[in-house]
N, C-alpha and C positions, 0 to 999 in steps of 0.2 A: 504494500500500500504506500502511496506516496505523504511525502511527510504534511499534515494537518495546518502546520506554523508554513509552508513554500505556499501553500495552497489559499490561507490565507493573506500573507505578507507578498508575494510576489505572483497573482493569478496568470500575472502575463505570461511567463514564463513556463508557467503548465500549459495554457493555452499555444503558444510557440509550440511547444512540443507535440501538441494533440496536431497540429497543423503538417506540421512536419512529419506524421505518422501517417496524413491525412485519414486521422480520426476525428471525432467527433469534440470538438471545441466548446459547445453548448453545456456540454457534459458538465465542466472546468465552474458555470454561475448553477447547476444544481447543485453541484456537491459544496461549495459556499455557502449557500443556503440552508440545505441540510445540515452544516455544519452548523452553522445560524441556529437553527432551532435545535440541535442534539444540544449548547451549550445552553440556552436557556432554559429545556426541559431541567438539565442537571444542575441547573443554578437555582430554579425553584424545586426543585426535590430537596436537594443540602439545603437550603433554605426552611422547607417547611421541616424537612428532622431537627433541625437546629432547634427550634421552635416546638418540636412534641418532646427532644429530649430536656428544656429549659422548666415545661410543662409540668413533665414528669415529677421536676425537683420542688416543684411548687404542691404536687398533689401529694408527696413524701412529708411534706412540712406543714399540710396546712390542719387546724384545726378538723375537729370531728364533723360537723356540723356544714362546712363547707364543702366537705368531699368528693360527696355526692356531685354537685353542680362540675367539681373539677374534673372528677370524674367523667362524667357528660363530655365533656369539652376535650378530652385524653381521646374518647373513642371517636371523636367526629375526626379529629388532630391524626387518627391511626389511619383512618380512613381515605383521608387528604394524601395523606403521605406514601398512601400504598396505588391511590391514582396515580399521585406523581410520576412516583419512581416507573408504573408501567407505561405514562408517556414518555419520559426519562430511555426506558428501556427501547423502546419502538423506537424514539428518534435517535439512538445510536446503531439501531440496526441499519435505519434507512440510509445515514450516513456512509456506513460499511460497505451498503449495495454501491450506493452510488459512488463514492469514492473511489471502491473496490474495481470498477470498471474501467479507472482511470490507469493506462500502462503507467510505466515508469516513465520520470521524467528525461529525456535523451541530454548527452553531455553536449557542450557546446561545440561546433564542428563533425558533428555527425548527418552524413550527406539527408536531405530529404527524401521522399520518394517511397515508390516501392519495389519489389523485388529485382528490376531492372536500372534501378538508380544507384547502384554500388558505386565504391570507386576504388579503383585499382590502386591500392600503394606500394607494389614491386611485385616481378616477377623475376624468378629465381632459377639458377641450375640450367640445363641445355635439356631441350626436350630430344628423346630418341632418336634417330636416324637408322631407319634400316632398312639393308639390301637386297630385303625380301618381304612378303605381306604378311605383312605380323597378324598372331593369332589374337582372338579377342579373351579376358581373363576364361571365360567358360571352358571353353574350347581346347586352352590350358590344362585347365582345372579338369577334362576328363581325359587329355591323353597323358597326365599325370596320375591318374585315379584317384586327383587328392580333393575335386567335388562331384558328389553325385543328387545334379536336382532332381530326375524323373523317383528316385524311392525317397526322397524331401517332401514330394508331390502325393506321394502314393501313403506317407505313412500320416503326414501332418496339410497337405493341403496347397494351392497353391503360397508360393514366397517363402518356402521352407526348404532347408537342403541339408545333407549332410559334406561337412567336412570328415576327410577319409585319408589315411597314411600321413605322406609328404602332407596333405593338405592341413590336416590336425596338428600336424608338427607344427606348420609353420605360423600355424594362427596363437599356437603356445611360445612359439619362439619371439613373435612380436611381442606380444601382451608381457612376456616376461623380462624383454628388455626393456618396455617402457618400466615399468614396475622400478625394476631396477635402475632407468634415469630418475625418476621420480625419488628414492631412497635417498641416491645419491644429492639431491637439491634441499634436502628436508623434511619430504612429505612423510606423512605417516600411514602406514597402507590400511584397507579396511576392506574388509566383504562385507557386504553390505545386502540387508534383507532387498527384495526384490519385488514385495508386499508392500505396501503404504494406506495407512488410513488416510480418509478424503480429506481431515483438516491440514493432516501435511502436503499432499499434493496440490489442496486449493493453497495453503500457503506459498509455497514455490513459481505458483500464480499460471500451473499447466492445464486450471480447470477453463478455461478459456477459449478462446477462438479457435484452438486445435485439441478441444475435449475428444472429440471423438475420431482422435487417433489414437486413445486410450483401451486398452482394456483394465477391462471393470468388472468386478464380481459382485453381483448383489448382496447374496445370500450372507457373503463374509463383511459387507463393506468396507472389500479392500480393492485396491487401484495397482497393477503391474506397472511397475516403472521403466521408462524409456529411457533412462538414464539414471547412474547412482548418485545425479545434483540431489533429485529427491531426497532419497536419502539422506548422502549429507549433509542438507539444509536443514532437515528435521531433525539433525543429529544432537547439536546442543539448543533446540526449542526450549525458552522458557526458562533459560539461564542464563548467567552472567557469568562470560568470558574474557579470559585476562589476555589481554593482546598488544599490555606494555613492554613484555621483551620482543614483540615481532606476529607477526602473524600466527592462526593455527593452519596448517597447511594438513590435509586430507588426500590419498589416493586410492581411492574407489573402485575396488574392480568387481562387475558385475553382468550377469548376463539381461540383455535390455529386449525389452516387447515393441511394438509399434501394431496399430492396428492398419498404417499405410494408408487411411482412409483419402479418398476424394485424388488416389494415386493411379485410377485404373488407367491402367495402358500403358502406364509409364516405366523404363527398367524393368521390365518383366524378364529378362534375359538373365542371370548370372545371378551373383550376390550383391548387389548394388544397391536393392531397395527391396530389404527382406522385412519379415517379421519379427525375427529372431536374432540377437547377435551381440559380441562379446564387446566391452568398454571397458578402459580403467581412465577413470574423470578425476582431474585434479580440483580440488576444491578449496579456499584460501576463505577464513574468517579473517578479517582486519580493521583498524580504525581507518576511518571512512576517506581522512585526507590524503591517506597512503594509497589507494583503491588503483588509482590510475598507474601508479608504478609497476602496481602488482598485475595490474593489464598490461603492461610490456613484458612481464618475468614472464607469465604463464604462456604468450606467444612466440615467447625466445627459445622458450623449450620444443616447443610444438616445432617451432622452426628447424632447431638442431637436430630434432629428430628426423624431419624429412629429411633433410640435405646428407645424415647419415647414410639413410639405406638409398642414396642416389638415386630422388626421384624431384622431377619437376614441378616446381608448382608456384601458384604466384597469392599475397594476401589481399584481401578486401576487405573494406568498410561497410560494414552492411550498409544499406539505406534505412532509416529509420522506419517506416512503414513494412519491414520485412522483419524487424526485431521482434523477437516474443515481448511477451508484456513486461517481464521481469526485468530486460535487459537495455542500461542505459546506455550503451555499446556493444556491436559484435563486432569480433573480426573471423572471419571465415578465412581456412587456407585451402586452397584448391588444386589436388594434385595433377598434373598433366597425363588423360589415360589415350593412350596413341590410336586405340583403333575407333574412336569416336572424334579424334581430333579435336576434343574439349577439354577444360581445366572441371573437374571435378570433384566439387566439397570432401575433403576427407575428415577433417577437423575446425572446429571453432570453439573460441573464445569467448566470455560476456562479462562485463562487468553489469553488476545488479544492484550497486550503490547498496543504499539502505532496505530497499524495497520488500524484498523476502524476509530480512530479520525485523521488520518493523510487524510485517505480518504473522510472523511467527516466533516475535517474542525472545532474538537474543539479541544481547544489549551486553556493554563494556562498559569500564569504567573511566569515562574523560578527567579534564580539569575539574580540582575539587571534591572529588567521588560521584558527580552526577553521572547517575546511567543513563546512556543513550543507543539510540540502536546500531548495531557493529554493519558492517561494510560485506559483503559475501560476491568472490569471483567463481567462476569455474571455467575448465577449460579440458577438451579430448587430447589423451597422450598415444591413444592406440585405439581402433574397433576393427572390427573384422572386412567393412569397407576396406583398407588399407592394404589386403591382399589382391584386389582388382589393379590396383598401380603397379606394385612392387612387380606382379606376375608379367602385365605386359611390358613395365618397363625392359623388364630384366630376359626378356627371353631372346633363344634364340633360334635359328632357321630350323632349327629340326627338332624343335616344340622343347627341347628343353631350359631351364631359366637358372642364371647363375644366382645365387644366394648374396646376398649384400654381408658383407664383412661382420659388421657389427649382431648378425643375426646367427652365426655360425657356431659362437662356443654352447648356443642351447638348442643345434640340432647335430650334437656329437662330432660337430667338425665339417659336416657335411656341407660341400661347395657348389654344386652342381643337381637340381631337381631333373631327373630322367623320365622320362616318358616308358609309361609300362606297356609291355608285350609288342 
């Protein structure tokens, strides 16, 4: 939720924003208003308690004989006070809704627009060149036997697949070096349930315009996560985290769901835009004025890691109208995949300001001991997308793919993926 005090002190500034989303602007004098009356409700409820608890000490002290009448006037006083509080209560919901709908506020310099309004801030590395018509990652992936979609299809459905041999190797051997970049920078790793109740995922602000690319369980009322942010944004809900020596730095590894909704037709081919699939999410708690910094650490890494296993790709600024709600910046990196002749998303970055921990409740100690709400980044160090790059970057004419360096001492040494039979 955006912060109550920008909302009211600086409206222009949320409205800028909603503009810039091209969201709705109007939105920006409802939730004022509602604010408007959620404070006066609360001002005349603590008002009239003030008033039945003063009441109270009067009917503790008065005479026999008057009692009775004070008496009288205690239960009308209870009565008052139990309206209040239920208008009280009403007009803080209505403010929640309304508010609630409001994204985050976007950073200054973040391009307008929507999903085709990005901008490019470098491309990196030499894309492929090769002396022969490169295979696409699928087509890899079976004269390798290391993916098999048609029993993906048959046991689980269409956008299900199994990874097989070399191919399970190598999806371990990714995940396990990011892990281990991750270690090495500080993070603290976590598996992380893969369940979520609705007040932590509406927290994390995914109950929104891309709800229903959620799976959902009723009967449990719980929510399969599409990323372990969920998670560890729900991690420290509702406490007060110390983040005067440095940030708390989080890496999440987890198997993630997608229901792909509103996807039909699109990447039906390969692993590209599954159902199912493995992430390990860095996640950063910190004081809020540090936040942007730590938007540069967490895409430094991400970066280091492509240019490691020798794969092209260039970053982008999301457009503001492309940004989830929670996010007051993305940076998307987009790896170069040769047989579509496109950069495509392997990982991204967000900063989420205050947004998510205001919503859910973790808060730091600033100047003076006043708590306020902590700062929350996250950002992909590895998913299973990542092997559609790696395979076609890396292959060669006669379908086999040399392994990247860095990926070698956690598949026994092994240099060269071969094509079976």
């Amino acid at each position: 939720m955006i912060d109550p005090q920008l909302l009211r002190e600086n409206p222009d500034i949320v409205r800028r924003s909603q503009r810039a989303r091209r969201a709705d602007a109007e939105l920006v004098d409802a939730a004022i208003e509602a604010d408007r009356r959620r404070r006066e409700a609360i001002a005349a409820f603590e008002a009239l308690r003030a008033e039945q608890n003063a009441h109270g000490k009067l009917v503790a002290a008065a005479p026999k004989e008057e009692k009775a009448a004070l008496v009288a006037q205690a239960q009308q006083l209870a009565a008052d006070v139990k309206s209040a509080q239920a208008v009280a209560t009403e007009a803080e919901a209505r403010f929640e809704e309304v508010a609630g709908g409001i994204p985050n506020v976007i950073i200054d310099g973040v391009p307008e627009g929507g999903e085709d309004d990005f901008v490019t801030l470098r491309e990196v590395g030499d894309k492929p060149v090769f002396d022969f018509e490169p295979r696409d990652h699928l087509a890899l992936g079976e004269l390798l036997d290391a993916i098999d979609m048609p029993r993906g299809v048959k046991v689980s459905g269409a956008r299900f697949y199994f990874l097989k041999g070399v191919g399970a190797r190598l999806e371990l051997a990714l995940m396990n070096y990011a892990l281990d970049t991750a270690l090495e920078a500080g993070f603290v790793p976590l598996i992380t349930p893969t369940l979520v109740k609705p007040e932590v995922m509406r927290g994390t602000g995914f109950l929104g315009a891309h709800a229903d690319e959620i799976y959902y369980l009723p009967d449990d009322e719980l929510y399969l996560t599409g990323t372990s942010e969920v998670a560890l944004a729900g991690y420290h809900a509702d406490e007060i985290v110390d983040v005067s020596g440095g940030p708390l730095r989080y890496a999440g590894w987890s198997t993630c769901y997608r229901r792909e909704a509103g996807s039909y037709g699109k990447d039906t081919r390969g692993i590209i835009r599954v159902h199912q699939f493995q992430k390990l999410e860095m996640f950063s708690y910190i004081a809020p004025d540090d936040a942007e910094a730590e938007h540069e650490r967490l895409l430094a890494m991400q970066e280091g890691m492509l240019q490691s296993l020798g794969l092209a790709y260039r970053v982008i600024d999301t457009a503001a109208g492309d940004l989830g709600s929670s996010a007051a910046r993305k940076f998307d990196v987009e790896a170069w995949v040769p047989t579509q002749g496109a950069y495509r998303e392997l990982t991204s970055t967000s900063n989420c300001t205050t947004f998510q921990a205001r919503r859910l409740g973790v808060r730091f100690r600033g100047e003076g001991g006043k708590t306020a709400p902590v700062a929350t980044l996250n950002g992909t160090l590895a998913t299973t997308r990542w092997l559609v790059a790696l395979l076609e970057t890396h292959q060669r004419a006669d379908g086999s793919v040399v392994v990247p360096a860095p990926l070698r001492p956690y598949l026994r040494g092994l240099e060269v993926l071969e094509p079976v039979g």
